[in-house]
mmCIF file as gemmi writes it, N, C-alpha and C atoms, coordinates in Angstrom:
data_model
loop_
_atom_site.group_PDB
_atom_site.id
_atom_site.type_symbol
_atom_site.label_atom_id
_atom_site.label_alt_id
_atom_site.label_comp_id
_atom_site.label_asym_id
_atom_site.label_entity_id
_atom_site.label_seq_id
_atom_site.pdbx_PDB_ins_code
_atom_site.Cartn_x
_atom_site.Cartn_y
_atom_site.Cartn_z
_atom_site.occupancy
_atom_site.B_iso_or_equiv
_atom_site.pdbx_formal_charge
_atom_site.auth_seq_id
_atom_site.auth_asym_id
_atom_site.pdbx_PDB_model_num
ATOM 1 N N . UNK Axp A 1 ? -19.29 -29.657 -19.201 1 0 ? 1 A 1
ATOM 2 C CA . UNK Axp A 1 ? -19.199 -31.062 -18.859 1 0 ? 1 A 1
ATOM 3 C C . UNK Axp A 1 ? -18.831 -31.226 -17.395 1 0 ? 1 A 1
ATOM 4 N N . UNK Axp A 2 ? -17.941 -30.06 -16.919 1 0 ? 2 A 1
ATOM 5 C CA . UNK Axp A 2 ? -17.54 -30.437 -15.637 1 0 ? 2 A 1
ATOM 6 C C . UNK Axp A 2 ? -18.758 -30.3 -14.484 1 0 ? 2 A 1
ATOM 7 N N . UNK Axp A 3 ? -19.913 -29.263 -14.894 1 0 ? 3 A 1
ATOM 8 C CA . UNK Axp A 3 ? -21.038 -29.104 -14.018 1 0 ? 3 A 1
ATOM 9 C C . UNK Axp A 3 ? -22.022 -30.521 -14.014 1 0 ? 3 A 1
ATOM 10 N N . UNK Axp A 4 ? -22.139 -31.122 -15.221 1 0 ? 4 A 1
ATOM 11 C CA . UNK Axp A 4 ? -22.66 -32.464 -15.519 1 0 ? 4 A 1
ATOM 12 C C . UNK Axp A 4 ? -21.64 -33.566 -14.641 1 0 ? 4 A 1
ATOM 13 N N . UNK Axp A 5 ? -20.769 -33.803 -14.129 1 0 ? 5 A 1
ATOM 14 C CA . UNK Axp A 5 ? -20.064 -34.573 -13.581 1 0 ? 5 A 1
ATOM 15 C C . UNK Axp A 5 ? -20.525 -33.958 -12.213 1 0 ? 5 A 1
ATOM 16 N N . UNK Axp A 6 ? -19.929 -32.661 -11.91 1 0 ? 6 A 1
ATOM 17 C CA . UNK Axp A 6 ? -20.69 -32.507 -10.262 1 0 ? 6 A 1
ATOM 18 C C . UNK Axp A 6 ? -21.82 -33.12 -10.061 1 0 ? 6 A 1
ATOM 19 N N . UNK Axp A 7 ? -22.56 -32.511 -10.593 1 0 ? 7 A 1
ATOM 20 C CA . UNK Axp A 7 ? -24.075 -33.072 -10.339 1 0 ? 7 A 1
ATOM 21 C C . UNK Axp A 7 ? -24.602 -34.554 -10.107 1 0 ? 7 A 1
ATOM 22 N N . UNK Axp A 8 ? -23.585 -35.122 -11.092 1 0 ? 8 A 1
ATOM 23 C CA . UNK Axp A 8 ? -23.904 -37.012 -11.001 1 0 ? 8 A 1
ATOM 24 C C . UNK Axp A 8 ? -23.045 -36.766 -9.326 1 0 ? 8 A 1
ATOM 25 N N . UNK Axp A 9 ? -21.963 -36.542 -9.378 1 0 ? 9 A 1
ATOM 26 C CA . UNK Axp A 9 ? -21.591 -36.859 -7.913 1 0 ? 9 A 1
ATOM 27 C C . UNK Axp A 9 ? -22.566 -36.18 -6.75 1 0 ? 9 A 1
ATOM 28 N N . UNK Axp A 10 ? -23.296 -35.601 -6.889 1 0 ? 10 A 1
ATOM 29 C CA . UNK Axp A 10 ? -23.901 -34.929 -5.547 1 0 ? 10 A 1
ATOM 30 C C . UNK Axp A 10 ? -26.04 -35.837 -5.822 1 0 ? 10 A 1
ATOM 31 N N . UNK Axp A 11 ? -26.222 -36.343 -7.016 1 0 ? 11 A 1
ATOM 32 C CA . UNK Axp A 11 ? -27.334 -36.876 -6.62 1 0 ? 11 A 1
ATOM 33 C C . UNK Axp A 11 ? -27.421 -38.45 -6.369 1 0 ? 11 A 1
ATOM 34 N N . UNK Axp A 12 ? -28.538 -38.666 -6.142 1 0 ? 12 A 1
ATOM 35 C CA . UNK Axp A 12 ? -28.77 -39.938 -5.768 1 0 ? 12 A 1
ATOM 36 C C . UNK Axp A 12 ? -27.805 -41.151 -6.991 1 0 ? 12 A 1
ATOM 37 N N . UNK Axp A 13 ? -27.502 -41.948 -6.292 1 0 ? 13 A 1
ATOM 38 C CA . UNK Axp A 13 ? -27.164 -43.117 -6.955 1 0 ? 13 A 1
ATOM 39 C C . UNK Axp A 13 ? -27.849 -43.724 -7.515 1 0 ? 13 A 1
ATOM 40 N N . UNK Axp A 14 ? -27.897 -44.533 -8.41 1 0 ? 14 A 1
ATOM 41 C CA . UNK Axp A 14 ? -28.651 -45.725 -9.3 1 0 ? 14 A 1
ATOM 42 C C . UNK Axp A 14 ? -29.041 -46.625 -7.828 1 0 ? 14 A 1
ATOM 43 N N . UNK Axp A 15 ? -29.929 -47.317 -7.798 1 0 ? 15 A 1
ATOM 44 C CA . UNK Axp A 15 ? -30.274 -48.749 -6.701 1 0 ? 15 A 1
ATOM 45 C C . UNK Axp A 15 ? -29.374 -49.738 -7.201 1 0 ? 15 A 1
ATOM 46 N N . UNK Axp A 16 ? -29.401 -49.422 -8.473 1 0 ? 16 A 1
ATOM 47 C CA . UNK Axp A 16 ? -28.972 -51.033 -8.853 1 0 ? 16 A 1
ATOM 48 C C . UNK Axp A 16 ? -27.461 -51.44 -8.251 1 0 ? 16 A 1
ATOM 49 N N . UNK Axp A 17 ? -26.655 -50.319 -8.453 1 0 ? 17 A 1
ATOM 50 C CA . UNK Axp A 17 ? -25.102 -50.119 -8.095 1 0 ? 17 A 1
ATOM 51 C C . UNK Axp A 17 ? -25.567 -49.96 -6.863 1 0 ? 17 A 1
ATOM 52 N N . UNK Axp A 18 ? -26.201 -49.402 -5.921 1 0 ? 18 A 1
ATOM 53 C CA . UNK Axp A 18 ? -25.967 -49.609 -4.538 1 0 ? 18 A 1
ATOM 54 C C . UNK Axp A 18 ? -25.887 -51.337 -4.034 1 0 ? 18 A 1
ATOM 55 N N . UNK Axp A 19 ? -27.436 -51.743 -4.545 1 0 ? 19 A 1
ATOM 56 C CA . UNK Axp A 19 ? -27.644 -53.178 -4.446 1 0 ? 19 A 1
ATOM 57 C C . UNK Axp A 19 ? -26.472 -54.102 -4.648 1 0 ? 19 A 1
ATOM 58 N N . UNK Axp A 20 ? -25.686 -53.914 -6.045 1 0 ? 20 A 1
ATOM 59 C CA . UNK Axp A 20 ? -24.558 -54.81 -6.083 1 0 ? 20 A 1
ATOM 60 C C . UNK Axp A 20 ? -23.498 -54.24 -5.088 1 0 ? 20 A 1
ATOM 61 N N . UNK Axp A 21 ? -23.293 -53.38 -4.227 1 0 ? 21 A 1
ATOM 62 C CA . UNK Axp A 21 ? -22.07 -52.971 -3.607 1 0 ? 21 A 1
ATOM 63 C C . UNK Axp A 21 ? -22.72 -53.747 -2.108 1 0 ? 21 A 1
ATOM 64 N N . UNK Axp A 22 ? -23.869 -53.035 -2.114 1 0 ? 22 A 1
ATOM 65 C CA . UNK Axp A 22 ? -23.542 -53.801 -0.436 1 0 ? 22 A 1
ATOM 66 C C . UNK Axp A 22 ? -24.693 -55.333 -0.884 1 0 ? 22 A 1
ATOM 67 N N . UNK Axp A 23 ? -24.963 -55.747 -1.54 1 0 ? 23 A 1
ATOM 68 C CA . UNK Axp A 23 ? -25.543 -56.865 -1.499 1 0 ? 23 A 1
ATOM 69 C C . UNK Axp A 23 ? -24.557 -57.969 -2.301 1 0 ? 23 A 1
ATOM 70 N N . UNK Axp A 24 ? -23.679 -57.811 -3.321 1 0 ? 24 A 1
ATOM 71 C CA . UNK Axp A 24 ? -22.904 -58.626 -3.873 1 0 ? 24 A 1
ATOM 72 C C . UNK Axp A 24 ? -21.732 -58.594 -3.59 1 0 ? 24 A 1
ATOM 73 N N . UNK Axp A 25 ? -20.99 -57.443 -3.378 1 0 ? 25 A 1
ATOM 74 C CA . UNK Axp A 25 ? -19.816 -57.36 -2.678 1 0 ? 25 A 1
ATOM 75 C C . UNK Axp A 25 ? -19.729 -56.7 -1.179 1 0 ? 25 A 1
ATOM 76 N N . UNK Axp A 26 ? -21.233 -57.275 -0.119 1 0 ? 26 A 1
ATOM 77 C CA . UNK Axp A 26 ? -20.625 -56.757 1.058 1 0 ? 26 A 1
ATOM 78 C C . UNK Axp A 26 ? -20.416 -55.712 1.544 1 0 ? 26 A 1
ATOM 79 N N . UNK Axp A 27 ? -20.703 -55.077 0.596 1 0 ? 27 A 1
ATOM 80 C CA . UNK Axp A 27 ? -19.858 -53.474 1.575 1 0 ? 27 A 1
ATOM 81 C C . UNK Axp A 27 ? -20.755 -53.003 2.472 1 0 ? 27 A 1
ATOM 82 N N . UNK Axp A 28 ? -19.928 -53.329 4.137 1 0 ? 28 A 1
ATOM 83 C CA . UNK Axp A 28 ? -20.751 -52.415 5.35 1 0 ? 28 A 1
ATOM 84 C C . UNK Axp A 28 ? -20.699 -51.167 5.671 1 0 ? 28 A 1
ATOM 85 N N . UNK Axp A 29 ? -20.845 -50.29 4.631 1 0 ? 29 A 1
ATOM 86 C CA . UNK Axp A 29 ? -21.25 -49.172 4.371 1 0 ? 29 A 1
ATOM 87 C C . UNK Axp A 29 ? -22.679 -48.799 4.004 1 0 ? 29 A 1
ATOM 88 N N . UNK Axp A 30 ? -23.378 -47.885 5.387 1 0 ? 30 A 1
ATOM 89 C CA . UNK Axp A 30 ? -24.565 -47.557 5.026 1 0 ? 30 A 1
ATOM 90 C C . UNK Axp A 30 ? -24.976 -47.076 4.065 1 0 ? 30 A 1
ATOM 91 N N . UNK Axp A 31 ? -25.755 -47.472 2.952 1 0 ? 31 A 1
ATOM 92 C CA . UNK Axp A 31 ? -26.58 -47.506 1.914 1 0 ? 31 A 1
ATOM 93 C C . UNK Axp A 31 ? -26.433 -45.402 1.51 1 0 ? 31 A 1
ATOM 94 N N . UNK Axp A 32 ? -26.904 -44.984 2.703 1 0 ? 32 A 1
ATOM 95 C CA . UNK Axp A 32 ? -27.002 -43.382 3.112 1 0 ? 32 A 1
ATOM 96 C C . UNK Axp A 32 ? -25.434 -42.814 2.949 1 0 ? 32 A 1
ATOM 97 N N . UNK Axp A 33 ? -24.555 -43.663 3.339 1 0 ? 33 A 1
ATOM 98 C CA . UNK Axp A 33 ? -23.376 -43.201 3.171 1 0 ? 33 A 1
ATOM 99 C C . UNK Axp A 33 ? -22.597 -43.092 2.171 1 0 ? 33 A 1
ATOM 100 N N . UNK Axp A 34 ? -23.199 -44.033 0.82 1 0 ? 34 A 1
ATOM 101 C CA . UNK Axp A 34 ? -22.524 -43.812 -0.227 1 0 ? 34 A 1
ATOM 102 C C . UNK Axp A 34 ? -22.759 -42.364 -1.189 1 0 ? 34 A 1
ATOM 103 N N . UNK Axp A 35 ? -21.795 -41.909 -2.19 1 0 ? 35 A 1
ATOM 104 C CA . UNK Axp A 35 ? -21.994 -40.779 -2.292 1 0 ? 35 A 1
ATOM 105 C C . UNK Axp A 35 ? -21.544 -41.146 -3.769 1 0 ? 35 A 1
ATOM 106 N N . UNK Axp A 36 ? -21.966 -39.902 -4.525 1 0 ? 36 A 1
ATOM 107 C CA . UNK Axp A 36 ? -21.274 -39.869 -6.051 1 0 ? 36 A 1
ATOM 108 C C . UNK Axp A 36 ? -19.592 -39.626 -5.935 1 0 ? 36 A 1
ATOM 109 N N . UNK Axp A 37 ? -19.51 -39.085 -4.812 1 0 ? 37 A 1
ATOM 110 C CA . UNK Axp A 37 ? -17.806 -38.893 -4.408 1 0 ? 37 A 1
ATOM 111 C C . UNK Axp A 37 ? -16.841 -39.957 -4.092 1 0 ? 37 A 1
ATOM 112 N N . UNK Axp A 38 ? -17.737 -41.17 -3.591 1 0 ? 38 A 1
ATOM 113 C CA . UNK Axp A 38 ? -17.011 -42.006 -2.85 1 0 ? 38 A 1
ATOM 114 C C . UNK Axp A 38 ? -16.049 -42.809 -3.817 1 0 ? 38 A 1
ATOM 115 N N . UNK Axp A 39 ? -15.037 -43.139 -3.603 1 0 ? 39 A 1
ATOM 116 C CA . UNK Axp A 39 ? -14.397 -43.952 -4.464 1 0 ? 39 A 1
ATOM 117 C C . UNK Axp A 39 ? -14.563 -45.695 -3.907 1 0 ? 39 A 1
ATOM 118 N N . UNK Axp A 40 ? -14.512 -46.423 -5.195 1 0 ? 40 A 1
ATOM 119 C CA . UNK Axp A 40 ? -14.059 -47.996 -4.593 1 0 ? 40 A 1
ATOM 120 C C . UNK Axp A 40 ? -12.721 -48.419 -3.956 1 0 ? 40 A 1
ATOM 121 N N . UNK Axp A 41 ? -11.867 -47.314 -3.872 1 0 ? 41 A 1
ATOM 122 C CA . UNK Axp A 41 ? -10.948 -47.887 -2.956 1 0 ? 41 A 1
ATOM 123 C C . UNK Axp A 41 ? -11.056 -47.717 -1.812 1 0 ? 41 A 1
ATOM 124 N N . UNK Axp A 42 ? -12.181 -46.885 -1.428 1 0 ? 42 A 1
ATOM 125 C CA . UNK Axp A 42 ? -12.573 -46.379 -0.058 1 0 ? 42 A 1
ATOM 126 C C . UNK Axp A 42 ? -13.231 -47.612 0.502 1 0 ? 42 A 1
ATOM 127 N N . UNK Axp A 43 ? -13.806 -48.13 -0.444 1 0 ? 43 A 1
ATOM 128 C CA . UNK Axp A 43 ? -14.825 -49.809 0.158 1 0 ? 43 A 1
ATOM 129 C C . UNK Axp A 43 ? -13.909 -50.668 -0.291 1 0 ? 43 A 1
ATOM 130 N N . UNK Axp A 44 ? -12.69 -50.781 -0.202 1 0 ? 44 A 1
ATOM 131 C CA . UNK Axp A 44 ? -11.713 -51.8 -0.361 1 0 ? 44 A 1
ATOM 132 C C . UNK Axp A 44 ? -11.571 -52.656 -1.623 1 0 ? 44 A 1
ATOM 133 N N . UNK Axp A 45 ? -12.613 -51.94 -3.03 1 0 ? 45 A 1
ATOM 134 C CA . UNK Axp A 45 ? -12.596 -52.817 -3.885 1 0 ? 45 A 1
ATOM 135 C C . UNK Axp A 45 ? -11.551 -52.847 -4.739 1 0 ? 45 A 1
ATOM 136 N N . UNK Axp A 46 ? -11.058 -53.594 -5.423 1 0 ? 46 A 1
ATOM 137 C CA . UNK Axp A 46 ? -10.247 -53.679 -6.181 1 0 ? 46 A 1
ATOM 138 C C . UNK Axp A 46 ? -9.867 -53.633 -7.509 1 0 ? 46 A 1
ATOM 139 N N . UNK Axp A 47 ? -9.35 -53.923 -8.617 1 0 ? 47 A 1
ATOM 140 C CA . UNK Axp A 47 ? -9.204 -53.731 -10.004 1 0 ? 47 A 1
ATOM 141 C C . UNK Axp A 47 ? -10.024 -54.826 -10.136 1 0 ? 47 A 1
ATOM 142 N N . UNK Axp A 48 ? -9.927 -56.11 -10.05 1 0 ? 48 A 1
ATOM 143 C CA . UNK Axp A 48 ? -10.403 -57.604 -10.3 1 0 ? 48 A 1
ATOM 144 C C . UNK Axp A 48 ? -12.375 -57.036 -9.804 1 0 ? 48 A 1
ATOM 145 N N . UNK Axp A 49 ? -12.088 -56.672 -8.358 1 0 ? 49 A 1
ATOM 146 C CA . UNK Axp A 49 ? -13.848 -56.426 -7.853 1 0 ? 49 A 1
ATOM 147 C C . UNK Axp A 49 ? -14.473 -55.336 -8.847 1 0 ? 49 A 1
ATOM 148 N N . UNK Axp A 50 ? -13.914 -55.332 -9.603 1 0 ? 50 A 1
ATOM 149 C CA . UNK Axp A 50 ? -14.588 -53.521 -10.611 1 0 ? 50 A 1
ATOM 150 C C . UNK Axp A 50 ? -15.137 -54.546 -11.406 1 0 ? 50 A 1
ATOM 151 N N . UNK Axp A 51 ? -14.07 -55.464 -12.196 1 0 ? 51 A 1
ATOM 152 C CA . UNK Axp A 51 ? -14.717 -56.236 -13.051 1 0 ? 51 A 1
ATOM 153 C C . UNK Axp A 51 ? -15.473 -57.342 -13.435 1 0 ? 51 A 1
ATOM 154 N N . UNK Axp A 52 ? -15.847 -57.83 -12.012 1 0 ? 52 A 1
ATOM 155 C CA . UNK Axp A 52 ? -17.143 -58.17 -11.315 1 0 ? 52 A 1
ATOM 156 C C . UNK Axp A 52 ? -18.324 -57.838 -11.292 1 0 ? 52 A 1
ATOM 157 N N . UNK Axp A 53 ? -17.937 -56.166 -10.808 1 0 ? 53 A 1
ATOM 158 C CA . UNK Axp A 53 ? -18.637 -55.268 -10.98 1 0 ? 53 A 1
ATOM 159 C C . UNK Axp A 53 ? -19.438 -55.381 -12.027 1 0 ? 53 A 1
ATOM 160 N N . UNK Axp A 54 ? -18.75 -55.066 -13.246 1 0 ? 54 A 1
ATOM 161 C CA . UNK Axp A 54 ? -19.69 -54.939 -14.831 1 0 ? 54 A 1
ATOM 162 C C . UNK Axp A 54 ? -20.631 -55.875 -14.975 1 0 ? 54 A 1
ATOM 163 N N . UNK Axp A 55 ? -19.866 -57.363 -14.527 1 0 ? 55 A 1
ATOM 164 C CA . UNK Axp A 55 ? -20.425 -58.612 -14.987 1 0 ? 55 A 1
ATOM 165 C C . UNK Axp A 55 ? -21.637 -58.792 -14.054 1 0 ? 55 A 1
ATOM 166 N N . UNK Axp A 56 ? -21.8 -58.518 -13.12 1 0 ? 56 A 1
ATOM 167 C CA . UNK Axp A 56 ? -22.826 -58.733 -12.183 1 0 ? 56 A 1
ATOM 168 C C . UNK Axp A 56 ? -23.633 -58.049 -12.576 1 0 ? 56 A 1
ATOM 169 N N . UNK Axp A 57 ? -23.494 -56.595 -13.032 1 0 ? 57 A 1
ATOM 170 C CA . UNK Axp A 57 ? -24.69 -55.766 -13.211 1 0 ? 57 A 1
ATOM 171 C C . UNK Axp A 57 ? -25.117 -56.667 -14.648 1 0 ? 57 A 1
ATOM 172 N N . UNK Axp A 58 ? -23.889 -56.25 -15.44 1 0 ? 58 A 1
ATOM 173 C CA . UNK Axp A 58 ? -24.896 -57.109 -16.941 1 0 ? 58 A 1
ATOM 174 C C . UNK Axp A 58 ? -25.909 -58.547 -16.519 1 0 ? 58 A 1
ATOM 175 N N . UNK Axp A 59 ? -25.272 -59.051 -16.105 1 0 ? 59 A 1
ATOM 176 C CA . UNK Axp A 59 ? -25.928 -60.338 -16.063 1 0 ? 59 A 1
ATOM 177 C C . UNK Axp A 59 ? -27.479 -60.157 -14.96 1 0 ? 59 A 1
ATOM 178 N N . UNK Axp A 60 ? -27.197 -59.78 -13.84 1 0 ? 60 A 1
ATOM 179 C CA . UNK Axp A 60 ? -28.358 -59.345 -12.621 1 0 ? 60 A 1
ATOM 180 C C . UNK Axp A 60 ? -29.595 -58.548 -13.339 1 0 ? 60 A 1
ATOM 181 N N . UNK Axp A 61 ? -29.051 -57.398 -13.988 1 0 ? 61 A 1
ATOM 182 C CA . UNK Axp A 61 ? -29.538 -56.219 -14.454 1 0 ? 61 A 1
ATOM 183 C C . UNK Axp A 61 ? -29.982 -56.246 -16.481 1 0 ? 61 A 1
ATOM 184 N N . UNK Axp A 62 ? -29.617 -56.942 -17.002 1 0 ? 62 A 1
ATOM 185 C CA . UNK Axp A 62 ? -30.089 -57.366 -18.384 1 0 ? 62 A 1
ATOM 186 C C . UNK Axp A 62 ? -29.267 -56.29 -18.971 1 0 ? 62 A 1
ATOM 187 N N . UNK Axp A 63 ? -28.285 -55.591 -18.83 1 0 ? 63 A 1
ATOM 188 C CA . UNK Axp A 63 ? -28.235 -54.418 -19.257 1 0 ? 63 A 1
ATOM 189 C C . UNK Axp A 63 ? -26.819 -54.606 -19.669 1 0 ? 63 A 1
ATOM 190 N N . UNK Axp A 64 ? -26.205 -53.462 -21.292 1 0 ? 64 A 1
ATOM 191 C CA . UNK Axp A 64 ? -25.338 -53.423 -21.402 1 0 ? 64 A 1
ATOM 192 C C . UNK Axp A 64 ? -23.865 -52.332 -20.851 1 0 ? 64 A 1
ATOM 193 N N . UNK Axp A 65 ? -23.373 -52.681 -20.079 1 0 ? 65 A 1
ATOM 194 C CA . UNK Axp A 65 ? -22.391 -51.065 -19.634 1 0 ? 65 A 1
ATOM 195 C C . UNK Axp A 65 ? -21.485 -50.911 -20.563 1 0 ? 65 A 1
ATOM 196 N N . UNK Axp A 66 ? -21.403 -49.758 -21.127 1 0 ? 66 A 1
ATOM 197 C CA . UNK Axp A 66 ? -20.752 -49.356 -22.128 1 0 ? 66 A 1
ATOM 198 C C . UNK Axp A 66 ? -19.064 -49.486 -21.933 1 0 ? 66 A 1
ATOM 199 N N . UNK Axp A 67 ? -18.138 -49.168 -22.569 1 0 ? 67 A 1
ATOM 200 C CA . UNK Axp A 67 ? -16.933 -49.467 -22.973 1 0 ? 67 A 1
ATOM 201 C C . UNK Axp A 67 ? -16.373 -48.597 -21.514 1 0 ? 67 A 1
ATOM 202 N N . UNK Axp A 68 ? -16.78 -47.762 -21.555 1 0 ? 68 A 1
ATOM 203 C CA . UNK Axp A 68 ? -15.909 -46.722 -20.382 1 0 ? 68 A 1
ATOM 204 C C . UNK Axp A 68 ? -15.86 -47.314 -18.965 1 0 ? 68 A 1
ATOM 205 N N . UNK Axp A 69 ? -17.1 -47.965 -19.045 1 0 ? 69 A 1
ATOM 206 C CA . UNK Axp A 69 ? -17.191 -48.752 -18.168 1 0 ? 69 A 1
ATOM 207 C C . UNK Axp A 69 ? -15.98 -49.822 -17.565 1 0 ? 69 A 1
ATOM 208 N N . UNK Axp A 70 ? -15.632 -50.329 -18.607 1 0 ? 70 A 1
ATOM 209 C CA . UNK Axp A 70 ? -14.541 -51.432 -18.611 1 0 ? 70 A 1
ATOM 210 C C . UNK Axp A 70 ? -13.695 -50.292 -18.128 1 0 ? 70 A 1
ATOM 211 N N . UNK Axp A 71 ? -13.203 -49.257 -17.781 1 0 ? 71 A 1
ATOM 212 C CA . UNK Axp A 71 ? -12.25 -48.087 -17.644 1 0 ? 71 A 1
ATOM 213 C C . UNK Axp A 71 ? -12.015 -48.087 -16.234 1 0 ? 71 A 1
ATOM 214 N N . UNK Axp A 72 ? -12.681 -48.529 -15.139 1 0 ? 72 A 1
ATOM 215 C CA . UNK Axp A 72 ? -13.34 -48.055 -14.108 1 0 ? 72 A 1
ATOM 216 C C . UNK Axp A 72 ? -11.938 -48.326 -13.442 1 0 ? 72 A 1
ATOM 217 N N . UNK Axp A 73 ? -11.333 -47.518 -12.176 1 0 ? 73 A 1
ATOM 218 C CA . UNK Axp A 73 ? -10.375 -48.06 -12.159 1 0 ? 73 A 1
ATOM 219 C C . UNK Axp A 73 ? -10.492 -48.047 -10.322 1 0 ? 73 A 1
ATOM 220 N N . UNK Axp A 74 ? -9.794 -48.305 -8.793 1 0 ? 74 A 1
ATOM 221 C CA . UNK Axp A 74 ? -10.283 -48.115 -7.676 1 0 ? 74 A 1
ATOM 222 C C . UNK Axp A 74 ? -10.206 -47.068 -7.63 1 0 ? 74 A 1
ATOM 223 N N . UNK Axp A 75 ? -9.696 -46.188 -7.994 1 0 ? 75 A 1
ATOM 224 C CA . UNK Axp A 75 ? -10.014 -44.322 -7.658 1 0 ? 75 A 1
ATOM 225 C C . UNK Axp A 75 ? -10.81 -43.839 -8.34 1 0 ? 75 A 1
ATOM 226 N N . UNK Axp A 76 ? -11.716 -44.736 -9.117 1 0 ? 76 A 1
ATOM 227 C CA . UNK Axp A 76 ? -12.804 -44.011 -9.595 1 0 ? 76 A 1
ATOM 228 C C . UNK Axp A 76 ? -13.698 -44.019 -8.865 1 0 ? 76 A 1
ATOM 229 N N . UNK Axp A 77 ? -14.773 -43.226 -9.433 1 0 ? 77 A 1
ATOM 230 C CA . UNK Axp A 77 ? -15.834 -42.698 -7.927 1 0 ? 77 A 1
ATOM 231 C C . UNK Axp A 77 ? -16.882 -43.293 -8.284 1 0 ? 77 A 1
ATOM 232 N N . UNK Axp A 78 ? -17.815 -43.467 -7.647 1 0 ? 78 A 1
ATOM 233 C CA . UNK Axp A 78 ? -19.114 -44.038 -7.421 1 0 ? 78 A 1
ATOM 234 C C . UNK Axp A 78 ? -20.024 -43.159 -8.783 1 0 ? 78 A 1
ATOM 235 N N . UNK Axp A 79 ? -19.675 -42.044 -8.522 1 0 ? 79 A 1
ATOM 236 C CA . UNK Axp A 79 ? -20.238 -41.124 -9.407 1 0 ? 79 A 1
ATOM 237 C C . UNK Axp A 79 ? -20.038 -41.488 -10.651 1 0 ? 79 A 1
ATOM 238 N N . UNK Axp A 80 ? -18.776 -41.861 -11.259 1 0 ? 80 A 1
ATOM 239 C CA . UNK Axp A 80 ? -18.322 -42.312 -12.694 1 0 ? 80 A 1
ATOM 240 C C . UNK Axp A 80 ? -19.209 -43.595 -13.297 1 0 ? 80 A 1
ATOM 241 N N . UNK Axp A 81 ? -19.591 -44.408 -12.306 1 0 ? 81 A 1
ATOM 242 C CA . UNK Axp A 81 ? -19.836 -45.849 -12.349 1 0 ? 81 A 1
ATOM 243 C C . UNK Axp A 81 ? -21.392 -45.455 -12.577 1 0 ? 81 A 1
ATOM 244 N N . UNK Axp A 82 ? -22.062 -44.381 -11.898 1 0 ? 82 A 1
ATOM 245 C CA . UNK Axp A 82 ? -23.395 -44.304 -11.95 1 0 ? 82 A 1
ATOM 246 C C . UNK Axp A 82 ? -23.622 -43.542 -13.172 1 0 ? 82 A 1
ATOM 247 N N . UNK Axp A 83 ? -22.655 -42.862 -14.22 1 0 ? 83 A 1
ATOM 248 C CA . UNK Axp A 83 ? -23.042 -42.582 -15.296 1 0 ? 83 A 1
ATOM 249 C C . UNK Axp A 83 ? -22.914 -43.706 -16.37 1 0 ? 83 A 1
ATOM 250 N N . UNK Axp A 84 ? -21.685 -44.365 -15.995 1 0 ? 84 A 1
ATOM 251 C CA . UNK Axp A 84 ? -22.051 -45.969 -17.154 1 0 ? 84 A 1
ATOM 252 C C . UNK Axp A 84 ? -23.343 -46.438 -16.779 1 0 ? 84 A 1
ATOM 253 N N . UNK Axp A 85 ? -24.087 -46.431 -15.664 1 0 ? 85 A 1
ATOM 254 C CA . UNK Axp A 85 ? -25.333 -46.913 -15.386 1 0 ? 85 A 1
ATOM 255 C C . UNK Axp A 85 ? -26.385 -46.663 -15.933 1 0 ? 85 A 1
ATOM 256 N N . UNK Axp A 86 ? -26.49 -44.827 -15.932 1 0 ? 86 A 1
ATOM 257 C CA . UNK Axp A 86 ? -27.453 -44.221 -16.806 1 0 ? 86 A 1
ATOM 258 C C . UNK Axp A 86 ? -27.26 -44.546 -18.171 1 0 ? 86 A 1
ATOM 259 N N . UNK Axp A 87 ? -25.921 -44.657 -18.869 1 0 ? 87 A 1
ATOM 260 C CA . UNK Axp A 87 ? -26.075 -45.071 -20.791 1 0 ? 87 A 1
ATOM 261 C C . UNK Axp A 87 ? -26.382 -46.079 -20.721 1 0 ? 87 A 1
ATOM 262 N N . UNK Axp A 88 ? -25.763 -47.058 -19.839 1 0 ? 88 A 1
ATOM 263 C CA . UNK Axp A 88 ? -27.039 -48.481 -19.73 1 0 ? 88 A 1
ATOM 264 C C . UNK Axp A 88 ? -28.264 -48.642 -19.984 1 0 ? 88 A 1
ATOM 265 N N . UNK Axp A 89 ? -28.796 -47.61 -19.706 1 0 ? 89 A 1
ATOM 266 C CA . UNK Axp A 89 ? -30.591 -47.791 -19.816 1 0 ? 89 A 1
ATOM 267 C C . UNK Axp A 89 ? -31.023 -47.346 -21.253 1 0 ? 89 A 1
């Protein structure tokens, strides 16, 4: 499991989670610069902006994010968020 977690952190991100980070919440962080490593406290988001987070994708994106999702916390990583993304689909 732990090689399955590297891996989400070292490939490409979902669009959709990029799109809501720098298109719904702003973040002037190059698109190129985000990483499966990066955490949301690194882009200043917060507990409240996580759970935004969910709601924007569900609603934007038609899609359901699973329970773990609701888990997400600012030291979680970009990487964590892009696997609630993938059970989404």
């Amino acid at each position: 499991m732990r090689q399955a977690e590297e891996s989400t952190a070292e490939s490409a991100l979902p669009e959709e989670l990029v799109a809501l980070l720098t298109g719904h919440f702003n973040v002037t962080v190059d698109a190129g610069e985000l990483s499966g490593r990066t955490t949301f406290e690194s882009l200043d988001l917060d507990s409240l902006s996580l759970m935004e987070l969910v709601v924007a994708a569900e609603e934007e994106y038609g899609i359901v994010l699973p329970e773990n999702a609701l888990d997400l916390r600012p030291s979680s990583t970009l990487g964590e968020a892009a696997r609630a993304f993938e059970h989404a689909r």
